[in-house]
N, C-alpha and C positions, 0 to 999 in steps of 0.2 A: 719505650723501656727496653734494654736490652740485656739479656743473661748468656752470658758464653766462661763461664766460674770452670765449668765441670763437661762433661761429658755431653751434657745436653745444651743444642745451641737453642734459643729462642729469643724472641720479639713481642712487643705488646702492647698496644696503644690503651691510655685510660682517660677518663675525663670527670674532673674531681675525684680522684681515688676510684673511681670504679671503672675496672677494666672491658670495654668495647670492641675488642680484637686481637686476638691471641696466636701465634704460630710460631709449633717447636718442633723439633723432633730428639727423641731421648735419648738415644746414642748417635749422632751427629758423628758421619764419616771426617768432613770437614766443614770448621764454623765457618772457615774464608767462604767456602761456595756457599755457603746456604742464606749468612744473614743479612745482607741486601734481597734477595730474593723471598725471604720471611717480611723485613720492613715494607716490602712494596704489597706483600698478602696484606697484611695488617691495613696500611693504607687503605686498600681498596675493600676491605671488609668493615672497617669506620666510617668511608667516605667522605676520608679527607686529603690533601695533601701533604709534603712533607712540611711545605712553608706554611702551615695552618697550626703548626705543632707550635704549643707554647717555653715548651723545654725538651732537654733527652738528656732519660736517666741511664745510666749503666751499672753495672755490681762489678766491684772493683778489684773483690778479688778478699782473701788469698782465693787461692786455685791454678791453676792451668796454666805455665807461663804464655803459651802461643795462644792459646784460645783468650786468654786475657786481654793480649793485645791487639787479638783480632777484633773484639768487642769496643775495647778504649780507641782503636784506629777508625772505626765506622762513626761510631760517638763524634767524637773529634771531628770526623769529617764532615758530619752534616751539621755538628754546630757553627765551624767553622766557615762554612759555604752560607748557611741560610740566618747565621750572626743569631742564632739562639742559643740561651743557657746552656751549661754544663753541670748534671747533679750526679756529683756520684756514692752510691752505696758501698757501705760494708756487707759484703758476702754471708760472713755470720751473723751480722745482726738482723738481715733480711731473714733467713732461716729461723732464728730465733720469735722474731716478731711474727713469722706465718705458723711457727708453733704452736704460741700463745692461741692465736687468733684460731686455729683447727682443735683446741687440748676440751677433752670431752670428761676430762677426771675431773674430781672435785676434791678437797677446796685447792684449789688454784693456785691463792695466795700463798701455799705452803711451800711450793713447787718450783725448782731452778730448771733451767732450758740449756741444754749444751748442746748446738750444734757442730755437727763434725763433719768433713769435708776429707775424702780420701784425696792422702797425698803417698800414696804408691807405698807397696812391701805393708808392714805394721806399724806407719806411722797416720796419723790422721793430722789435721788439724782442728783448734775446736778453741771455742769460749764459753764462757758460763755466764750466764743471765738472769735476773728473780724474772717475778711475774709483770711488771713493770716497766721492764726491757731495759732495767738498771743492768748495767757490765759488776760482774762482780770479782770474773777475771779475764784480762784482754787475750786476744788471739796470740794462740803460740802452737806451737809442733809439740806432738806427743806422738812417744811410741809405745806401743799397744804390749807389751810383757810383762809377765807375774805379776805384780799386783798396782802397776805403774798408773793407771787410771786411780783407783781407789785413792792411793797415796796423792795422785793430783787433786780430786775432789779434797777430801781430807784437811787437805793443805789452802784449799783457794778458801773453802766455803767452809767455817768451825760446825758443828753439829747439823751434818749434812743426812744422817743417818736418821732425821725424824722426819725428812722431806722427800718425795716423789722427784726423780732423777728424769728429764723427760728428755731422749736425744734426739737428733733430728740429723737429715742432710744423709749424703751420701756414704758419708765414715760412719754411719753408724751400724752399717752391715759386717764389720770387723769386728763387732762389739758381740754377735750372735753365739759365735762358737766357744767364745771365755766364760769363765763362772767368775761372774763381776758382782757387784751390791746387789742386793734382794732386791731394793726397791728402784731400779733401771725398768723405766718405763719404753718403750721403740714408740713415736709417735707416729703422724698422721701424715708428716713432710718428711720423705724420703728424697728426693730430688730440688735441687734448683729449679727455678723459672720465672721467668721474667713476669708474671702476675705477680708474684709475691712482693713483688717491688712499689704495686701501686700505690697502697698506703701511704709509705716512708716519702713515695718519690713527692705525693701529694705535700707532705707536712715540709718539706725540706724548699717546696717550690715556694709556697706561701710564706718562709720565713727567708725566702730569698737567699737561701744556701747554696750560692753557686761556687762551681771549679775555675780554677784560671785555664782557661783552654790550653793554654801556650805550654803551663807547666805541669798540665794533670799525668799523671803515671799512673796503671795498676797496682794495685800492694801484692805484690811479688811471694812476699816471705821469706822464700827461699830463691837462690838464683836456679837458672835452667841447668836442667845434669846434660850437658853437653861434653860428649866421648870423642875422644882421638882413635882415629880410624886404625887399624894394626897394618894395613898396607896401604905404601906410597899411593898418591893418587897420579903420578907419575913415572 
């Protein structure tokens, strides 16, 4: 399994959903150097090989254009060499489901999951989820002013005001400094990682959810903010 969404690169081997070897690092200088050098840790900490692997999952994103496709290029690559499955996650519903799966409030069933994923300045990305890890509104860009969250909540989810608001993911340190809804819970999953993938990758392998290699992309969201230099490079 591998997470390169955000800031932190990492790897992770599981077997039936339960994960056997884990290697991240949480601000990751660069994902290109690290995550072959992570898959080979993992490896040799399962002991196994790469051609023992029954599938490989990746988290697809939104997030990170470069570090995205550093992820979806490695994926690709060893699917593609050793002719194994391709499963790929949604970003925020990994976050949402390791949510659930860490949320220590009660009752539970009350309670919607919004992960959020910084996407630079005051905007995040984010979805909303019940307890059931039903979507209840898909991923979009939000920017974080005067009362632009609440009016989102408000809008996705009717009488949202009688339920525990539980955020998660790396956007929701943007969420600290505003006076937002009373009942904004900060949860347990602050960070991407490639554990958090086992579950889903497990249920998605068993129902035989696989990617066309040839035509898998990252979900992007947004395109790269690529700048024009102010002097000739000539």
């Amino acid at each position: 399994m591998i997470e390169t969404s955000s800031e932190v690169c990492s790897a992770a081997i599981s077997v039936d959903g339960v994960v056997v070897a884990l290697s991240e690092q949480l601000e990751a200088p660069s994902h290109a150097a690290l995550l072959t050098l992570q898959i080979d840790e993992c490896c040799k900490t399962a002991g196994i090989t790469l051609a023992q692997l029954d599938a490989v999952a990746v988290s697809q994103g939104p997030g990170a254009y470069t570090a995205l496709r550093v992820g979806a290029s490695v994926a690709k690559g060893i699917c593609y060499a050793l002719e194994k499955p391709l499963i790929a996650l949604d970003t925020l519903r990994v976050l949402a489901h390791a949510s659930i799966e860490h949320q220590v409030f009660s009752p539970i069933q009350s309670m919607v999951f919004v992960p959020m994923l910084d996407a630079r300045r005051q905007e995040v990305w984010l979805a909303v989820y019940d307890a059931g890890l039903r979507e209840l509104a898909p991923a979009q860009p939000l920017i974080l002013e005067n009362n632009s969250f609440e009016n989102f909540i408000d809008g996705k989810v009717p009488g949202i005001g009688m339920s525990g608001i539980v955020l998660g993911g790396n956007g929701m340190e943007k969420m600290r400094s505003g006076s937002f809804l009373k009942n904004v819970i900060f949860g347990e999953i602050k960070k991407c990682s490639a554990r958090h993938l086992a579950t889903l990758a497990e249920q998605s392998f068993q129902q035989a959810d696989f990617q066309d290699i040839a035509y898998f992309e990252p979900y992007y969201m947004k395109p790269p903010n690529i700048t024009t230099p102010n002097k000739p490079l000539f």
